[in-house]
Structures are given as C-alpha cells and as structure tokens.
TIKEZA-615413 format. One record per residue (C-alpha): residue number from 1; x, y, z. Coordinates in Angstrom, 1 decimal. Example, Ala and Ser with C-alpha at 12.3 -4.5 7.8 and 13.67 -1.06 7.14 Angstrom:
TIKEZA-615413
+-----+--------+--------+--------+
: num :      x :      y :      z :
+-----+--------+--------+--------+
:   1 :   12.3 :   -4.5 :    7.8 :
:   2 :   13.7 :   -1.1 :    7.1 :
+-----+--------+--------+--------+
//
This chain:
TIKEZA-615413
+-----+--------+--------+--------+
: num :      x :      y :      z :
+-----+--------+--------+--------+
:   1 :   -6.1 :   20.6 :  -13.4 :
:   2 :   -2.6 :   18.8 :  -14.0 :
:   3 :   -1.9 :   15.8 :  -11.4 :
:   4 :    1.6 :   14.8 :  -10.6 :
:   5 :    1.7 :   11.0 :   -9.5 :
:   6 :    4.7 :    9.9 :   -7.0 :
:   7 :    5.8 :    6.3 :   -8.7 :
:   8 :    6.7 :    3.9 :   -5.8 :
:   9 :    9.7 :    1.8 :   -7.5 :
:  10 :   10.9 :   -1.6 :   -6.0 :
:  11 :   14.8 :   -2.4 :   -7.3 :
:  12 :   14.2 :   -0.3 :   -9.6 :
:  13 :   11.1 :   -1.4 :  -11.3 :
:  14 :    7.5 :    0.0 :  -10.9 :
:  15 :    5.3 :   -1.1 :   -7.7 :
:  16 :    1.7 :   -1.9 :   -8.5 :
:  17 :    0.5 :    0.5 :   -5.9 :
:  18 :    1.1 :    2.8 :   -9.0 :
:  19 :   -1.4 :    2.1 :  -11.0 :
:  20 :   -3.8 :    1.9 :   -8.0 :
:  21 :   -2.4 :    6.0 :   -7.7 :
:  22 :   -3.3 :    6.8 :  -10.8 :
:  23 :   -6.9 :    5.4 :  -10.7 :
:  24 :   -7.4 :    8.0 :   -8.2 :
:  25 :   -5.8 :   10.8 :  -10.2 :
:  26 :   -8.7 :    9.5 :  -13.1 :
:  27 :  -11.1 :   10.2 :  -10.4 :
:  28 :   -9.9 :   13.7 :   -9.6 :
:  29 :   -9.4 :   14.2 :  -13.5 :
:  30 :   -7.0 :   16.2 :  -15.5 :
:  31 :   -3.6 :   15.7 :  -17.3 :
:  32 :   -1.8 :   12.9 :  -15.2 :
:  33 :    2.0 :   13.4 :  -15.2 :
:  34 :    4.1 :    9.9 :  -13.1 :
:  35 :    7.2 :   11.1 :  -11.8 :
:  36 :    9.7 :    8.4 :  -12.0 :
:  37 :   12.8 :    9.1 :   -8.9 :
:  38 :   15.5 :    7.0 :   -8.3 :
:  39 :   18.8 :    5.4 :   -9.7 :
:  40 :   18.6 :    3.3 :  -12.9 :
:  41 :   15.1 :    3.3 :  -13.1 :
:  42 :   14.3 :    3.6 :  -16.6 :
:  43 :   12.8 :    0.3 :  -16.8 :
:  44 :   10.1 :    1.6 :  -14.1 :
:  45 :    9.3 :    4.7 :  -15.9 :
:  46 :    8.9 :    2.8 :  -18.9 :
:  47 :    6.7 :    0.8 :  -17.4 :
:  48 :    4.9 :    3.8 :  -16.2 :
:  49 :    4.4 :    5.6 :  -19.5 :
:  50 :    1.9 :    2.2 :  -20.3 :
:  51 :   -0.6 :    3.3 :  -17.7 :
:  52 :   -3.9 :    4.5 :  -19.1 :
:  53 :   -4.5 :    7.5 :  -18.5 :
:  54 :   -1.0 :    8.9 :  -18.1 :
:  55 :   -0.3 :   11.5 :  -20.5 :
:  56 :    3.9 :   12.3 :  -19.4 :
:  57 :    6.5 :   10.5 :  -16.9 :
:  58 :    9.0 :   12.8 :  -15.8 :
:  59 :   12.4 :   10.7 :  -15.4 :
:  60 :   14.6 :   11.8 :  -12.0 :
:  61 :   17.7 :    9.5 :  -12.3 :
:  62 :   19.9 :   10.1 :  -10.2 :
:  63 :   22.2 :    9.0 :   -7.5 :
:  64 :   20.5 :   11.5 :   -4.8 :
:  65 :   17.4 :    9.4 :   -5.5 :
:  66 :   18.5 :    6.5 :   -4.9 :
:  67 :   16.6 :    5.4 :   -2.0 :
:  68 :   13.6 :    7.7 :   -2.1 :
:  69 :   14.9 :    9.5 :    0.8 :
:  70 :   12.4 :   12.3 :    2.4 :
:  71 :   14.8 :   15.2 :    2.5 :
:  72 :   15.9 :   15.3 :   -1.4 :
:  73 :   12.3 :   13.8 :   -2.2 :
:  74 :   10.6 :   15.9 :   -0.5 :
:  75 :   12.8 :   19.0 :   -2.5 :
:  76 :   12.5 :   18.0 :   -5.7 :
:  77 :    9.1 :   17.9 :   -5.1 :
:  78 :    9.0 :   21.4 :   -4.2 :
:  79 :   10.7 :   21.9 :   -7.5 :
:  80 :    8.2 :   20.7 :   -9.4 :
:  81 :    4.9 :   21.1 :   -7.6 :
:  82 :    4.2 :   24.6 :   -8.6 :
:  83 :    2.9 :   23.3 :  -11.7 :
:  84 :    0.4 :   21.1 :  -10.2 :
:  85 :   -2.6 :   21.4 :   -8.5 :
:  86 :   -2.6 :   17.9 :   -7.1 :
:  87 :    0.5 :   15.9 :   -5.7 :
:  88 :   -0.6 :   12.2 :   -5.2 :
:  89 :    1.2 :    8.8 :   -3.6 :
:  90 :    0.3 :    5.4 :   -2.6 :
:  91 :   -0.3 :    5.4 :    1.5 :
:  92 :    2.9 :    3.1 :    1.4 :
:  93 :    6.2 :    3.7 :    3.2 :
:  94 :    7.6 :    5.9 :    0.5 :
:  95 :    4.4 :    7.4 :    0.3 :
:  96 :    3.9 :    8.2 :    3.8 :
:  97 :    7.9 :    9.5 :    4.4 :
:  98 :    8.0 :   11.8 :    1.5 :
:  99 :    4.9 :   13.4 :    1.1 :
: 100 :    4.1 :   15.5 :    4.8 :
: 101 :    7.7 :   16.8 :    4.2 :
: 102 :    5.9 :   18.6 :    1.0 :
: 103 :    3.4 :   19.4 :    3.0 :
: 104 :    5.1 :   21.1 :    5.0 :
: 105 :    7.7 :   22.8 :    2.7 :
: 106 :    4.7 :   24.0 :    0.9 :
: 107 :    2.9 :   25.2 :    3.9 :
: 108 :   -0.4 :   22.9 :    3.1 :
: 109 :   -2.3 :   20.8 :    5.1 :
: 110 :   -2.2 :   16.9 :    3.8 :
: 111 :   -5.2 :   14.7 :    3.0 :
: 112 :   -3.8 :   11.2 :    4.1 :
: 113 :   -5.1 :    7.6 :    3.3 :
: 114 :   -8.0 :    8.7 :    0.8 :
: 115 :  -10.3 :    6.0 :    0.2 :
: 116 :  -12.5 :    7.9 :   -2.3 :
: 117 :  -12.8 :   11.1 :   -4.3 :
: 118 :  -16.2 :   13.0 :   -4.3 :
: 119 :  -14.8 :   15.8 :   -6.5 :
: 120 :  -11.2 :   17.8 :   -7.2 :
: 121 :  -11.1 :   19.1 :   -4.0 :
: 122 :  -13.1 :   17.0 :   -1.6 :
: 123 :  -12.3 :   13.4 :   -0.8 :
: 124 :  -13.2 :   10.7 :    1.8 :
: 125 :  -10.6 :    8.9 :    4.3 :
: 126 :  -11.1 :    6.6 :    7.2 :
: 127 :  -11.1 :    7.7 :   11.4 :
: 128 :  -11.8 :    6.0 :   14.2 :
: 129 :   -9.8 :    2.7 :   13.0 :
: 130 :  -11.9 :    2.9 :    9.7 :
: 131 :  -14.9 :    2.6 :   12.0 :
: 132 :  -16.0 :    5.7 :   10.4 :
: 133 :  -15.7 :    7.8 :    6.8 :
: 134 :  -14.3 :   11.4 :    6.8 :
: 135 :  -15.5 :   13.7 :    3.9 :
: 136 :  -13.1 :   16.4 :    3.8 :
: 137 :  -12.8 :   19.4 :    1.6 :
: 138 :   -9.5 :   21.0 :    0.8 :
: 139 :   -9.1 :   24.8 :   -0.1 :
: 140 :   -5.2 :   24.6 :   -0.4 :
: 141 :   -4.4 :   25.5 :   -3.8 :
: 142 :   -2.2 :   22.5 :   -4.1 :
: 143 :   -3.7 :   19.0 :   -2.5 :
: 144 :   -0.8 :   16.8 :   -1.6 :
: 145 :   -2.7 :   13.6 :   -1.1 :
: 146 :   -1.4 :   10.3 :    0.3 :
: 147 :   -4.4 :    6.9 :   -1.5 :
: 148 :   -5.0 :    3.8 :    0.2 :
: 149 :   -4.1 :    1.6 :   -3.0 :
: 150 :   -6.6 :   -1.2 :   -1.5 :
: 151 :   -9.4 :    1.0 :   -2.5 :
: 152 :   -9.0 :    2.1 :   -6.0 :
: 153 :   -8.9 :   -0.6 :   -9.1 :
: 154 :   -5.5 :   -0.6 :  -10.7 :
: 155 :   -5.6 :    0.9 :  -14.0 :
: 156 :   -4.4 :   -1.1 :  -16.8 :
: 157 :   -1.2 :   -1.3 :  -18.9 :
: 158 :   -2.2 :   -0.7 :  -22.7 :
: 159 :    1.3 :   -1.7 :  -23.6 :
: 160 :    1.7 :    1.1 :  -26.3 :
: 161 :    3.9 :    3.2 :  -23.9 :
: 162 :    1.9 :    6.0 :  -25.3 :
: 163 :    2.9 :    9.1 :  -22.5 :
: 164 :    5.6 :   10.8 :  -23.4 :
: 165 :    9.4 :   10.3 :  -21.2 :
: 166 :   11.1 :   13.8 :  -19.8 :
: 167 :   14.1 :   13.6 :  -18.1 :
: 168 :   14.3 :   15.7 :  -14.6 :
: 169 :   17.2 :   17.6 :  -14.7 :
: 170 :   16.7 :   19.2 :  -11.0 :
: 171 :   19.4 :   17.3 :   -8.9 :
: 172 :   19.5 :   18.4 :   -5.0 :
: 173 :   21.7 :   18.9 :   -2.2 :
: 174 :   21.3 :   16.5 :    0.7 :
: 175 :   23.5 :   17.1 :    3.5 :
: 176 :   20.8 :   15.8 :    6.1 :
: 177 :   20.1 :   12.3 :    5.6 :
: 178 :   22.1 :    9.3 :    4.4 :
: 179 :   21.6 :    5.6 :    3.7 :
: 180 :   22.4 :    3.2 :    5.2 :
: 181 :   21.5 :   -0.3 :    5.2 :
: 182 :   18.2 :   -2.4 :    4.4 :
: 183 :   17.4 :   -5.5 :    5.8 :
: 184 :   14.7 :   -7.3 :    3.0 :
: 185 :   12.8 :  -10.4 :    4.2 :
: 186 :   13.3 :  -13.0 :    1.3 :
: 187 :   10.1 :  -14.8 :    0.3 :
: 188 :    8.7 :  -16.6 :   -3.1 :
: 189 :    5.3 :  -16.1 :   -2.5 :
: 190 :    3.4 :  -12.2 :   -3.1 :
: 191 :    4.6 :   -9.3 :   -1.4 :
: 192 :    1.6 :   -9.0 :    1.6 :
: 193 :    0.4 :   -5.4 :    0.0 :
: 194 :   -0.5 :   -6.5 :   -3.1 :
: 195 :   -1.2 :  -10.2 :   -3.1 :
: 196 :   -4.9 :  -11.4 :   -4.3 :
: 197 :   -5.2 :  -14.1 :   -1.4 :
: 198 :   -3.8 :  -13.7 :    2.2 :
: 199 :   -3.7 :  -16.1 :    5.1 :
: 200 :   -3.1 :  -14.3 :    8.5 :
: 201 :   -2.4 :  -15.4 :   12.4 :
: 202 :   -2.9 :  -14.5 :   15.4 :
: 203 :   -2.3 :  -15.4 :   19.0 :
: 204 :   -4.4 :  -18.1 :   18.8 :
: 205 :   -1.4 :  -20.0 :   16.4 :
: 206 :    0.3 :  -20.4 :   20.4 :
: 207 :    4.0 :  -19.8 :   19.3 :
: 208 :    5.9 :  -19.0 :   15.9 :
: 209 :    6.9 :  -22.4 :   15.2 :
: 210 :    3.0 :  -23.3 :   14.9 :
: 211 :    3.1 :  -20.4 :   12.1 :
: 212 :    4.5 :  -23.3 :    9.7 :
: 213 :    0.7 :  -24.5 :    9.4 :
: 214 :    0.5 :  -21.6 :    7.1 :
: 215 :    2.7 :  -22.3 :    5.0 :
: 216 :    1.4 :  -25.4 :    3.0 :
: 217 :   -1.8 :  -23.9 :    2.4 :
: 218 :   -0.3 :  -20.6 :    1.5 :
: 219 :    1.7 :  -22.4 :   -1.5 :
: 220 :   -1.0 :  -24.0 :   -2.7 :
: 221 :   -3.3 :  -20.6 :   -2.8 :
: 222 :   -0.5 :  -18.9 :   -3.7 :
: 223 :   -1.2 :  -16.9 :   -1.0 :
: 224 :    1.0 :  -14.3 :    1.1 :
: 225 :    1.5 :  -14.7 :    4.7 :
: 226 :    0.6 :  -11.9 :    7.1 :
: 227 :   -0.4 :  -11.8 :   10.9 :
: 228 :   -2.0 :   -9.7 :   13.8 :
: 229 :   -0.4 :   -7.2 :   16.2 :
: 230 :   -0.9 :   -9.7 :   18.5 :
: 231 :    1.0 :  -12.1 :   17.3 :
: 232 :    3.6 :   -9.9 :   16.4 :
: 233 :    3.6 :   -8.2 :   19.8 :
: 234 :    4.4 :  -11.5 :   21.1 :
: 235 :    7.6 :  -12.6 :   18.7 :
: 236 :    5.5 :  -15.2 :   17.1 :
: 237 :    6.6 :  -13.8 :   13.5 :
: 238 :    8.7 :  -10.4 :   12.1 :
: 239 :    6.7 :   -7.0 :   12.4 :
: 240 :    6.6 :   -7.1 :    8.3 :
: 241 :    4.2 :   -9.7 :    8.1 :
: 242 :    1.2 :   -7.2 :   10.1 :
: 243 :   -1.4 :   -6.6 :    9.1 :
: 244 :   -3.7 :   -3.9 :   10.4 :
: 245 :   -4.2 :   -0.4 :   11.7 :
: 246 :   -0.6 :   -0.2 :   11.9 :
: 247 :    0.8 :   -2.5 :    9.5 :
: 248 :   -0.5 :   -3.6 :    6.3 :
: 249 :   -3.7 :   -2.6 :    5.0 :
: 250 :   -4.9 :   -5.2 :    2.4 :
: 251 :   -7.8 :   -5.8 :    0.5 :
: 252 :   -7.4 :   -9.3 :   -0.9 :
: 253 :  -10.0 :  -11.2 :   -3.3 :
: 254 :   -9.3 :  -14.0 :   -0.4 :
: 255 :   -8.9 :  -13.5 :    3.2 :
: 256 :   -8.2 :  -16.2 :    5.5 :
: 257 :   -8.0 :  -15.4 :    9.5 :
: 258 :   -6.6 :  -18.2 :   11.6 :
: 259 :   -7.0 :  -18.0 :   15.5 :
: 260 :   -7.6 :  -13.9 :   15.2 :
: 261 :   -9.7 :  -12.6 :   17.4 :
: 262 :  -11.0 :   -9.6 :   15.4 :
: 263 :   -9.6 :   -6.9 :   17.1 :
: 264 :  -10.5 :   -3.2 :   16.1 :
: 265 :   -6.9 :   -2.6 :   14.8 :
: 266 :   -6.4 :   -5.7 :   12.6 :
: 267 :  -10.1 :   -5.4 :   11.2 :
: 268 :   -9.0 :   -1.6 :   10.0 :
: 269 :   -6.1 :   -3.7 :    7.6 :
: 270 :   -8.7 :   -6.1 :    6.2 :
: 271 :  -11.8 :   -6.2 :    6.5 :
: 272 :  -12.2 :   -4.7 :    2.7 :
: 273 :  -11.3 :   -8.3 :    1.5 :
: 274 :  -13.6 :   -9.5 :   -0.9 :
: 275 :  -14.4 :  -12.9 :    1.0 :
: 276 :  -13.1 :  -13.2 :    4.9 :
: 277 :  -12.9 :  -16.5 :    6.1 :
: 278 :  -12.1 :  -17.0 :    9.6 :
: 279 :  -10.9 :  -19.8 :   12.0 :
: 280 :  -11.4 :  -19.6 :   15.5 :
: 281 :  -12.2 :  -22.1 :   19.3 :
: 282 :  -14.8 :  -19.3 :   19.7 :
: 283 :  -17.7 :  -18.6 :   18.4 :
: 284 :  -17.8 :  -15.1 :   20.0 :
: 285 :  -14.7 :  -14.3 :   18.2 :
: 286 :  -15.6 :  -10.5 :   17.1 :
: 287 :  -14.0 :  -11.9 :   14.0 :
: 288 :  -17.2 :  -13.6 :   12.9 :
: 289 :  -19.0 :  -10.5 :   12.5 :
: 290 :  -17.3 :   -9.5 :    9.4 :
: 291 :  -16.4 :  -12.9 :    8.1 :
: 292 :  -18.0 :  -13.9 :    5.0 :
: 293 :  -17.3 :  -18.0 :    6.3 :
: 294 :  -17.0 :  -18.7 :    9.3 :
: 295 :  -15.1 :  -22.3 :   10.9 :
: 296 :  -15.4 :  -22.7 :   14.9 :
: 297 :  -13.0 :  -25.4 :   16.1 :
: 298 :   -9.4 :  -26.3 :   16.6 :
: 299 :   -7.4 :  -24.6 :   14.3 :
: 300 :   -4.5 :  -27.3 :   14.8 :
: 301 :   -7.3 :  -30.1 :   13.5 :
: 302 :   -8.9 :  -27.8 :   10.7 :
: 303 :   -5.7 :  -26.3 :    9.2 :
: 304 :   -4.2 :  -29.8 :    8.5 :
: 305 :   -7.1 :  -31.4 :    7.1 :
: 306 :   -7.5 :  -28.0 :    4.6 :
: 307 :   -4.0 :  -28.3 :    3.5 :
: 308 :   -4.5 :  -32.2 :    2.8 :
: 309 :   -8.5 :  -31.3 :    0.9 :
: 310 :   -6.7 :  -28.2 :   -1.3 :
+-----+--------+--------+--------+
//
C-alpha cells in the first residue's frame, strides 16, 4: 500500500493538523508520501520530510497553488493519485474543499471525518452529531479520506529530515476559479484548532462585550478563545471563534465552558477534551453531563474571582 498525505500549509509553513494526518496514514500502514502544494513553501515541506514515518514529500511550488484552490488541487491530485491506494487530509477547510472534488474526478465515494482506522480499508467516523460511531468499509480501489486531527496523536518531528524532497513538475490549467481576497482574524494567543486549552461562551455571556471576561483568564492559561453557535448566532463574537458540529471540532487537554448550555451541536466540537469544565446558573445545564468539573452559579461572580486566584 503507498499513502499520499495532503499537507495543510499556513503562510507557507506546515499546519500541525499534518502530523495528526500522518498518524492516521501509520495506522493504515504502508509507504507514506506528504505532498507539499503551494507558493514558496519549501520551508513547509522541509518541515514535512521530519515527520516520522514519512518516507518522500513531493514539492508542488507553484503559483497555481497558491491558495490551495479546489479546482487546480483537486487536478493535480488526479495527476498523482494513480499511484496511491490511499489519498488522506486533515477534516480542515483545505481538507474538506479539495478532497470530494477527487472524489469525484475519480468517480469514488469519500470516507469523511474518520476518527479511527480498523484496518486498510475499513475505518470508523462519527453520525448522528457524534452521538453515534460508523464503521464503514470501502471497496474503492483508491480511499480518498478526509481525518478528524482531534483524534489521532500527532506524530513527532525527529529533526533528521530523513524522507526524501521531489519536486512536482505537473502544473495545471485553472480557468475556473480565482482568488481573491482573505480576511484573517489577528490574535496572539493559539489558533482554536490546535490549542491545548480552550475557553468557550455561550449565550449565557448576555452580549459580546461581556466576552472580555474571557480574555484575562485565557492569557494566563494561554488558552484560545472559542464560543457556541448560539452565541455566534446572536453577534455576540465572529463565526471563527465556533466551536461545534459546524465550526471547530477540538479536543483540548483543557476545556473550559462558560454559560453553555450543552447543546447537541457544540458537544459534537468538544466533548473529546481531556478535562471539561463547565460554568453555568443551572444545574440542569445538559452541559454537566459530560463535564469532568462542574461550577453552578453566576458566571459574572465566578469568572472574575478565577482570573484574580490564577
């Protein structure tokens, strides 16, 4: 078997949600190839080649690349697929934009957000709002498989940059899609995906403003922010900081819900966290139920004092 790994690459250096890929790829088993797209991104696919368990990182760098865009993704990875009986990416943006286009070009069915790997060709993936595990077995001779990063242990970096580097000279035609603009929030704290502690809100935080309660104790944890659909829905905070069935799905070492409910679609983005700790007026709060700790009161009392005891 011969795995090809989509790298996800941030400004051009190598997302952790790689190495997280490639700890599934282990699992399958085989020669594990990382293929590096993008535009000056040689820093990432060094990075890359340092992965255990990588054996080559194939090197696309080029301006069609630049922005991971699904059409000339997707056919450069029809380029190289035939030489591969798996095709894996992290469940992330890139992940999820590129990959059903090879699906489809390839005329296979996809095996999305795959929390576990039984064997080469049968794997296990949430349903029901992660309320229940799929087995599912695959008989497509290529598997093009999108991994929840959350639930595989990142490989580590052995630093000797053993695999071997390949440049990619397949350069596409893309007359169908163009870039144009990104909008990035700014923030010195970790990116919500990948961050070892989290501190989230919900509706019961009243207004955005009242989201600045977070803050103090998220410096000191050196936590990320993040928040529920509900508070979302109701403009409390941007749409990037959700977390849940259809935002963010994290799996912290630290979890900290603040005036959450517990609703089925935020528990789906979290409730994998090592230790939950929730906050909430009521003690009914279906939050409780999957909360490690558990803190019933007024969250505008409690969160000050914690700030003030960290």
């Amino acid at each position: 078997m011969s795995i090809l790994v989509l790298a996800d690459i941030n400004d051009g250096q190598l997302a952790s949600a790689t190495a997280h890929v490639v700890a599934a790829a282990k699992a399958i088993g085989g020669d594990i190839d990382v293929l590096v797209a993008g535009e000056g991104v040689q820093a990432a696919a060094e990075a890359a080649a340092k992965l255990d368990g990588v054996s080559k990182v194939r090197v696309a760098d080029n301006a069609v690349y630049a922005y991971q865009l699904a059409e000339p993704m997707g056919a450069l990875l029809v380029e190289l697929a035939s030489g591969y009986t798996h095709v894996l990416a992290s469940a992330s943006t890139t992940g999820k934009n590129v990959l059903p286009r090879l699906a489809a070009l390839k005329d296979v069915s996809q095996l999305s957000d795959v929390i576990g790997i039984e064997s080469a060709d049968t794997f296990l993936r949430p349903i029901y709002a992660g309320n229940a595990i799929a087995t599912v077995k695959s008989d497509d001779a290529l598997k093009v498989i999108t991994v929840r990063s959350s639930a595989f242990d990142a490989v580590a970096s052995s630093g000797s940059g053993s695999a071997t580097l390949e440049a990619v000279d397949v350069v596409v035609e893309n007359t169908q899609s163009s870039f144009v603009k990104e909008e990035l929030a700014q923030s010195d704290r970790p990116e919500l995906g990948g961050a070892k502690v989290v501190i989230s809100g919900g509706r019961g935080m009243g207004n955005g403003e009242n989201f600045k309660l977070l803050d103090g104790i998220a410096d000191k944890l050196g936590a990320a922010v993040g928040a529920s659909r509900a508070a979302v829905d109701a403009g409390f905070v941007p749409n990037d900081m959700q977390v849940g069935q259809t935002g963010k799905i994290v799996a912290p070492d630290l979890y900290i819900a603040v005036g959450i409910s517990g609703a089925i679609q935020h528990l789906a983005g979290m409730k994998d966290s090592k230790v939950i700790v929730a906050i909430n007026k009521d003690d009914e709060a279906p939050i409780f139920q999957v909360a490690d700790y558990g803190l019933v009161g007024d969250l505008f009392e409690i969160l000050p004092e914690l700030e003030s005891k960290l």
